[in-house]
C-alpha positions as a printed NumPy array, in Angstrom:
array([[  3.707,   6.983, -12.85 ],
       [  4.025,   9.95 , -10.024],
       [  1.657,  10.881,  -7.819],
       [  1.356,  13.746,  -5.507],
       [ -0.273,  13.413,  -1.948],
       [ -0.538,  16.114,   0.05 ],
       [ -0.682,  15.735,   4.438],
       [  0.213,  12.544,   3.28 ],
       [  2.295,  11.181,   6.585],
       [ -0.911,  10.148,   8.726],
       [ -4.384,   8.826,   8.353],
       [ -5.932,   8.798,   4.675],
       [ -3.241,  10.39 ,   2.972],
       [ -0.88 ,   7.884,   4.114],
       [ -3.373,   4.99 ,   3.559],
       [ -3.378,   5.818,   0.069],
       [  0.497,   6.184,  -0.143],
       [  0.751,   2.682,   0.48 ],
       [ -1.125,   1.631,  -1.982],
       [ -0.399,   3.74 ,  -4.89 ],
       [  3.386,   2.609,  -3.494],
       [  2.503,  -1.127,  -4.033],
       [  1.554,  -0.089,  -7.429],
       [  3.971,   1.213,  -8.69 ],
       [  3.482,   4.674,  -8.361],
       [  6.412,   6.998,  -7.163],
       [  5.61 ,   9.784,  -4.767],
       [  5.939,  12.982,  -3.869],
       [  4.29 ,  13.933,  -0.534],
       [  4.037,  16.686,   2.636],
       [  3.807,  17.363,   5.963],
       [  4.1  ,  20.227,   8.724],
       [  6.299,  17.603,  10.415],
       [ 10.17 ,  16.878,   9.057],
       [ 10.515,  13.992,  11.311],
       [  7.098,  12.242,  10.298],
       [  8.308,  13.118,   6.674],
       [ 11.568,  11.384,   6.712],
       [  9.961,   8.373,   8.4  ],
       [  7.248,   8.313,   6.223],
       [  9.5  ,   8.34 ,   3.55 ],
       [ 11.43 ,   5.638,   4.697],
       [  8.081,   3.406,   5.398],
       [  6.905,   4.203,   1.432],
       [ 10.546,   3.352,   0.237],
       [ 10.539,  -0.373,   1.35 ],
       [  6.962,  -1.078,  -0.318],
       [  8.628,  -1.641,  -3.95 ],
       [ 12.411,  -1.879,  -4.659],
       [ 13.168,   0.976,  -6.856],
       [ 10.525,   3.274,  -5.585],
       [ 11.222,   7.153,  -5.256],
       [  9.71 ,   9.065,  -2.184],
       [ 10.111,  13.205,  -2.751],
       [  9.558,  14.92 ,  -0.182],
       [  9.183,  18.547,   1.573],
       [  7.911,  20.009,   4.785],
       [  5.17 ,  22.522,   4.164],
       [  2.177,  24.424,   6.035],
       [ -0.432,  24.052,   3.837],
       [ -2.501,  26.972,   5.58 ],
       [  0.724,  29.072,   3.913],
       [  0.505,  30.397,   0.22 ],
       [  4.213,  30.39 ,   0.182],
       [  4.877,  27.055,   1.254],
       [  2.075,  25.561,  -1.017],
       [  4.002,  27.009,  -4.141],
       [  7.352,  26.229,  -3.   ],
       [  6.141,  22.675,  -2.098],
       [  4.632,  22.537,  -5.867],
       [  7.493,  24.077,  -7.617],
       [  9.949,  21.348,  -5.602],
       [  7.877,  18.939,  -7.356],
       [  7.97 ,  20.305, -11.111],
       [ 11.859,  20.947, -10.578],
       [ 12.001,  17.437,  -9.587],
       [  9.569,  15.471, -12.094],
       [  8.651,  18.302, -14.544],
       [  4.521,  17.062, -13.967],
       [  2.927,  14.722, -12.267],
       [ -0.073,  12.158, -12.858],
       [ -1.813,  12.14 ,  -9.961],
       [ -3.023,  14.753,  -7.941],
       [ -4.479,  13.763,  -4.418],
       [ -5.294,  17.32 ,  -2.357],
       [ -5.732,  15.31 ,   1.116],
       [ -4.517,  17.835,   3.642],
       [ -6.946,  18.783,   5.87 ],
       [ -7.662,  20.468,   9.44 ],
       [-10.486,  19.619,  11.716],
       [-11.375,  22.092,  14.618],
       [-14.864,  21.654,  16.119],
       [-17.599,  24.446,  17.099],
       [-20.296,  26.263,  16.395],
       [-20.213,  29.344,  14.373],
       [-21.586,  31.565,  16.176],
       [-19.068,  30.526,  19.346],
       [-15.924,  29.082,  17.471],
       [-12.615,  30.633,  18.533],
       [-11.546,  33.976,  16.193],
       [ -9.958,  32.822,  13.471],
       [-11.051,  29.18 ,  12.688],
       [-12.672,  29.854,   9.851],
       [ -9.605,  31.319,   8.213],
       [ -7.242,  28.302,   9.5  ],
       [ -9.827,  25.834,   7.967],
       [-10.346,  27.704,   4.536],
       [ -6.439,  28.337,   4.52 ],
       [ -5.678,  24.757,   5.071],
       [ -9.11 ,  23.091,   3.22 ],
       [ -9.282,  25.35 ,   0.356],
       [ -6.794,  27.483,  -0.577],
       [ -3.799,  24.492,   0.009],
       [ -5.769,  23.007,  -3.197],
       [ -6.423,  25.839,  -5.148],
       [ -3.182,  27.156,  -5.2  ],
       [ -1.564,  23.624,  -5.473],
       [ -3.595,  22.446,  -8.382],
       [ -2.923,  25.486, -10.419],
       [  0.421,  24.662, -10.294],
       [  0.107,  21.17 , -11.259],
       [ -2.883,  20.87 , -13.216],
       [ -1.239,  22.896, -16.55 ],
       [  1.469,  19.742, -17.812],
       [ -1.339,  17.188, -17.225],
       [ -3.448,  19.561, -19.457],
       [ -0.32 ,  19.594, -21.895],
       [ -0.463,  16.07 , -21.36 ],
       [ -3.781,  15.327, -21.864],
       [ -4.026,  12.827, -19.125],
       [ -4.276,  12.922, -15.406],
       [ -5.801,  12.459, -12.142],
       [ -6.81 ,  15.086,  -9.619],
       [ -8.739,  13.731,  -6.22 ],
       [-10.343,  16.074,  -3.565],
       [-11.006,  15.096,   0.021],
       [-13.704,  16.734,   0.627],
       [-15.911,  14.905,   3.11 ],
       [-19.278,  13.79 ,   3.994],
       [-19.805,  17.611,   5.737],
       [-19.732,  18.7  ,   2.295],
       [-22.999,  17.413,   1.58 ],
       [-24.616,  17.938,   5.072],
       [-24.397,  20.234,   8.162],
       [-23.829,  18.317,  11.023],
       [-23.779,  19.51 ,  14.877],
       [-20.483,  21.042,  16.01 ],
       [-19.441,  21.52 ,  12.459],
       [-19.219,  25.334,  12.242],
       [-16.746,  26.465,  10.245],
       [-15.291,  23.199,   8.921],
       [-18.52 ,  22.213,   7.067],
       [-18.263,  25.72 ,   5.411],
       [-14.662,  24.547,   3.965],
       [-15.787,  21.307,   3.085],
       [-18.413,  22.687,   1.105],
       [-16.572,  25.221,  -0.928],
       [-13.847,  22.161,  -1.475],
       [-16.214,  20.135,  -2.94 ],
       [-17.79 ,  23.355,  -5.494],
       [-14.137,  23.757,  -6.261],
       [-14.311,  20.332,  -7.105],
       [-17.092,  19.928,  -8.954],
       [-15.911,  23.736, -11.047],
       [-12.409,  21.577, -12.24 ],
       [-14.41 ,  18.979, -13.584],
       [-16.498,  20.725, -16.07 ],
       [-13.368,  23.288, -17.203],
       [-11.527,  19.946, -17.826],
       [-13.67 ,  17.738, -19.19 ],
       [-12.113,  18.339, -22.776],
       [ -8.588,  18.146, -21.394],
       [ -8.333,  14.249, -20.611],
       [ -7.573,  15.364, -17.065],
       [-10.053,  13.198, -14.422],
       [-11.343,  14.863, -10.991],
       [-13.108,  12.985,  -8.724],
       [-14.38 ,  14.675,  -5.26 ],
       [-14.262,  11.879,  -2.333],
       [-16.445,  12.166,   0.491],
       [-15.792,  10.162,   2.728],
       [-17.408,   9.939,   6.32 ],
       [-15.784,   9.086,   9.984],
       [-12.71 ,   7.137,   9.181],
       [ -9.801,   6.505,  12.014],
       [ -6.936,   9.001,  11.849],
       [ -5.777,  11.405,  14.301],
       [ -8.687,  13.127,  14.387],
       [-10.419,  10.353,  16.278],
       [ -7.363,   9.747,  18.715],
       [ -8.781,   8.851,  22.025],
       [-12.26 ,   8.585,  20.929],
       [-13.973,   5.672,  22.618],
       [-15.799,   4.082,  20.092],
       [-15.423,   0.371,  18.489],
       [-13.06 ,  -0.221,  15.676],
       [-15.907,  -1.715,  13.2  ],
       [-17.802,   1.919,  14.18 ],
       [-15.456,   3.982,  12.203],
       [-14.285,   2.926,   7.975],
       [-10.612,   2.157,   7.74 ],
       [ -8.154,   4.722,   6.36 ],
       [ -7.522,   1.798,   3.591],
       [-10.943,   2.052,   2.873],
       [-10.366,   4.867,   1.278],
       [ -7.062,   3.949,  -0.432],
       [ -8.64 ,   0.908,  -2.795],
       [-11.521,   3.612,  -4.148],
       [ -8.596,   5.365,  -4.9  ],
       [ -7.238,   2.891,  -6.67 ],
       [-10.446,   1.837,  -8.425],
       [-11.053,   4.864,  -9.72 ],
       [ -7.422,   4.978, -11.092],
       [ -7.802,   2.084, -13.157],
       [-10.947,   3.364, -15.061],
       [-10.362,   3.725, -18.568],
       [ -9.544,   7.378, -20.216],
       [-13.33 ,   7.394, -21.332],
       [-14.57 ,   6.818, -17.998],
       [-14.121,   8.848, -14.443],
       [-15.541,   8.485, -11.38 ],
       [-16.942,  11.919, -10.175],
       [-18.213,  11.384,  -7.085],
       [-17.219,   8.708,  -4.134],
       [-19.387,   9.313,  -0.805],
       [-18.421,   6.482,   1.319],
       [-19.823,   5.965,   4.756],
       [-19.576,   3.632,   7.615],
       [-21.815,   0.404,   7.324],
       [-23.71 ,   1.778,  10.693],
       [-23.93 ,   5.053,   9.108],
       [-22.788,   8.689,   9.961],
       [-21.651,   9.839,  13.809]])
């Protein structure tokens, strides 16, 4: 089995490397980073003897590089059988006050990285008829939140994206299930003085993942919001 993660070298995305890794899954994953990539890589490789790590440095806020990361993969594997559109970009404000241009980094980055990337992918799982596309959108897809300007707006269209594949594929055999999960530690919470238990672990994330993976082909799991047990921040 081969599964694509994209921004897959920190945080979530790596989280759920690990454990689609330990299952047996082979991988194909990106970053803006080379070095974090190769180390990454390495980190992935020693989970399972016999495991394959692909992987290429992209800017997922670039058309380009999205469909030269994508076509790297088909050239490589031909298709894959997981699709996990994790990259992401977080930059705080209001909208009336965020700096010029935010919006257009976070849509770039949020959006359009899985848009164009899933087009590419989504037609040999169609071919197929099996597969497993997951969106990160986030709990700001559901609700505004203070200081969430411009990302909320991405979030939002992410998740009607979403929510769009899974009725045209419905008759394929090809699965989508939207993930929203609330504040989890990654990078984006570096530095943030708050208790561990205040924030949900990345691996959190990783084992609905993996539940929802092992649902049988007449069941998928549309929808995971997932919060912390104190609530939202």
């Amino acid at each position: 089995m081969k599964a694509i993660i994209t921004g897959a070298t920190k945080g979530i995305g790596k989280a759920i490397g690990i454990a689609l890794m330990k299952e047996g899954y082979d991988l194909a994953i990106n970053s803006r980073s080379e070095s974090d990539l190769i180390q990454t890589a390495k980190e992935f490789s020693v989970l399972r003897k016999g495991g394959n790590v692909i992987y290429h440095q992209t800017d997922m806020s670039d058309k380009a590089a999205v469909q030269l990361f994508g076509a790297f993969v088909l050239d490589q594997w031909g298709r894959a059988d997981v699709l996990i559109n994790n990259a992401g970009i977080f930059i705080p404000g209001k909208i009336i006050t965020e700096p010029e241009g935010g919006l257009e980094k976070m849509v770039e980055t949020n959006l359009y990285s899985a848009y164009y990337l899933t087009r590419m992918i989504v037609p040999a799982m169609i071919e197929k008829g099996s597969g497993h596309i997951f969106n990160m959108c986030s709990i700001a897809s559901l609700i505004a939140y203070p200081n969430g300007g411009s990302y909320g707006i991405s979030k939002f269209a992410m998740y009607g994206m979403s929510k769009a594949l899974r009725e045209e594929l419905k008759e394929t055999g090809v699965k989508v299930t939207s993930i929203m999960p609330g504040a989890t530690w990654s990078n984006s919470w570096a530095g943030v003085d708050l208790p561990e238990n205040r924030l949900m672990k990345a691996s959190d994330i990783a084992e609905v993942v993996l539940s929802a993976l092992k649902m049988s082909p007449s069941a998928v799991v549309e929808d995971i919001v997932i919060r912390p047990q104190l609530g939202d921040l």
